[in-house]
N, C-alpha and C positions, 0 to 999 in steps of 0.2 A: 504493500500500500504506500509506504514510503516511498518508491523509485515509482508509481504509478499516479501521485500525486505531485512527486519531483519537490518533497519535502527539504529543504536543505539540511544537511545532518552533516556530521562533524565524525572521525572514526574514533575509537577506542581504542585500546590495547591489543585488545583479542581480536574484534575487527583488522586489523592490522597482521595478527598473527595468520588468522585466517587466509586474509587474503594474498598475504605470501607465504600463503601451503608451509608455513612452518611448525615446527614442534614446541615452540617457544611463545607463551601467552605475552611476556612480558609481563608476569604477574612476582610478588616477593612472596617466598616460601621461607616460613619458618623450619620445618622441616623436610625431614627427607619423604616424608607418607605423603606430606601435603605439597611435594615436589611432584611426586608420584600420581596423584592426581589429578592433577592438571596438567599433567602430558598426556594422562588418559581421557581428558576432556577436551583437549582438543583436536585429539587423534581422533573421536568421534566426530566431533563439529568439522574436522578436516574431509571426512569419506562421507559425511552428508549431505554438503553442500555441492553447487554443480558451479559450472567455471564460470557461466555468467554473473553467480552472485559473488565469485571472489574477485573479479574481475571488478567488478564495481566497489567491493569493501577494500579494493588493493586503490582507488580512485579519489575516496572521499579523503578532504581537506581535511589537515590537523585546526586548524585555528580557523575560525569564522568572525567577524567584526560585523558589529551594528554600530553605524552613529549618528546620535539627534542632536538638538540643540541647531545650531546653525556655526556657518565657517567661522564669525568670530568667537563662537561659543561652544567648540564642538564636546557632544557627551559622550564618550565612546563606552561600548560595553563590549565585553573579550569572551568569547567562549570558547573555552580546550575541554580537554577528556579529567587530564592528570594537573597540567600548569602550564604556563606559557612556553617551560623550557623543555618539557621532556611528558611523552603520554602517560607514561606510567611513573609518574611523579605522585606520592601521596599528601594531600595536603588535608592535616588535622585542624580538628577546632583548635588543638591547644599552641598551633604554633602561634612566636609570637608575633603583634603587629609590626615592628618594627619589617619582618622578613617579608610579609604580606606585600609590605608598602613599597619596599625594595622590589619584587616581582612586578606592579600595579605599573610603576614609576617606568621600570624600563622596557613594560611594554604598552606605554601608552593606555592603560586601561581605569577608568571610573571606576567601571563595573566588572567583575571577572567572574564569570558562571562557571562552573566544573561540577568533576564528580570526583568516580575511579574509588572511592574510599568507601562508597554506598553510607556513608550516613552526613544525613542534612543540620545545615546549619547556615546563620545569616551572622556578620559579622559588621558592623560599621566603624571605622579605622576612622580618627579623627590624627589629621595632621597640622603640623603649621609651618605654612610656607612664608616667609617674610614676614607678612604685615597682616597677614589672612590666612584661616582657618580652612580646610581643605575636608571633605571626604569622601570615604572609598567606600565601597561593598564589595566582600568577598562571600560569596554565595557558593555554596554544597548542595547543588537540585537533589540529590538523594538518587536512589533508583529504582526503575522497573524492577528490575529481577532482583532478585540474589539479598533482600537486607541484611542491614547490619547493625541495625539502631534498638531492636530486639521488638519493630513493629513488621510484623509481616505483608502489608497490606502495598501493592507498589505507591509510588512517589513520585508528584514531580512539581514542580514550579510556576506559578503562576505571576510574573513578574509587571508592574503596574509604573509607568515614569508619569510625574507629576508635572505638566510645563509651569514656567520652563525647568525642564532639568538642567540643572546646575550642581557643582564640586561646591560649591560653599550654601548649598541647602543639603542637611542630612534626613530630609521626608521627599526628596526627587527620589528615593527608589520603595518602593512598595514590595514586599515578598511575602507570598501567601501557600506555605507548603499544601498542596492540596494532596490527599489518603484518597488509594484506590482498593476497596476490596475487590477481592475475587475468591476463585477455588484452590487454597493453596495445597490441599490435602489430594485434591484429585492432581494439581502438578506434583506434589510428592511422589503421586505413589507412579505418574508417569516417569518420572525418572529412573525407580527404584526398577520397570518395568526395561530398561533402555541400559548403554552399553556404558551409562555414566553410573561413577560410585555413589553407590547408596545412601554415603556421607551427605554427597548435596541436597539431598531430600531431609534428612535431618535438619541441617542447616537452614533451608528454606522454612519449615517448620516454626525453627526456634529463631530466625531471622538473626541471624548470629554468623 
């Protein structure tokens, strides 16, 4: 529906992995099991998919830019997967602002939307540039699939600019997580049914 819509999307990690037929998600493995895993997941997602759709996941843009405001006033907001620098970049609530703002700063971004971490969060970074007060949103849309917030239900962003949007108004950005139920117990038990480990069906479960 996405490519029959001509949705503009952004790739991901595993996108990425997939769409160069590799064995390697990009993903960080605390362990060896949990190394083991996710080659076995994407050894699946690899002999599933047909070339047309890696072809296209091998296609899609790492970075997408929106900007309002007007040329003397531009408000840019930055959407990546992981961060500006790298897809599989994880970026926590608890980093500090300081690092945030360093990220924002050099790549031109107000607003910086991501994920990759699956758990949401909205962050308002107050700075001060010379004579005037500045701010940033760092937003965590959360995810469809796979939580990690210990809420099962998918996730995603519903994001609102107030005109004019401006850096020295911090109510120019509105962030509204909107909760999606569905059947996560019938995707459970599809998994546990399928060539992926059973663990992710737990996981799914406990949104963990």
């Amino acid at each position: 529906m996405i490519r029959t819509h001509h949705i503009p999307t952004i790739a991901g990690n595993y996108d990425i992995g997939v769409g160069m037929n590799s064995s390697d998600c990009g993903c960080a493995y605390k362990t060896k099991e949990e190394k083991a895993w996710g080659e076995q997941s994407i050894a699946c997602t690899n002999a599933l998919v047909t070339e047309e759709v890696r072809a296209y996941l091998r296609h899609l843009p790492r970075h997408f830019r929106i900007t309002a405001g007007n040329e003397q006033s531009p408000y840019e907001l930055l959407m990546v997967h992981g961060s500006p620098r790298r897809v599989n970049e994880y970026l926590f609530e608890d980093r500090p602002d300081s690092s945030f703002l360093r990220m924002m700063l050099a790549s031109h971004a107000n607003v910086l939307l991501f994920g990759h971490t699956h758990r949401p969060f909205h962050r308002v970074i107050q700075a001060s540039h010379e004579e005037d007060t500045r701010y940033y949103h760092a937003i965590n849309i959360g995810s469809v699939d796979k939580p990690k917030d210990g809420d099962p239900r998918a996730c995603y962003v519903l994001l609102r600019l107030h005109a004019p949007a401006s850096p020295f108004r911090p109510d120019s950005v509105e962030v509204t997580f909107v909760r999606v139920p569905y059947d996560v117990e019938r995707t459970a038990q599809a998994i546990e049914q399928s060539s992926l480990p059973d663990i992710f069906a737990d996981q799914l479960r406990k949104a963990c």
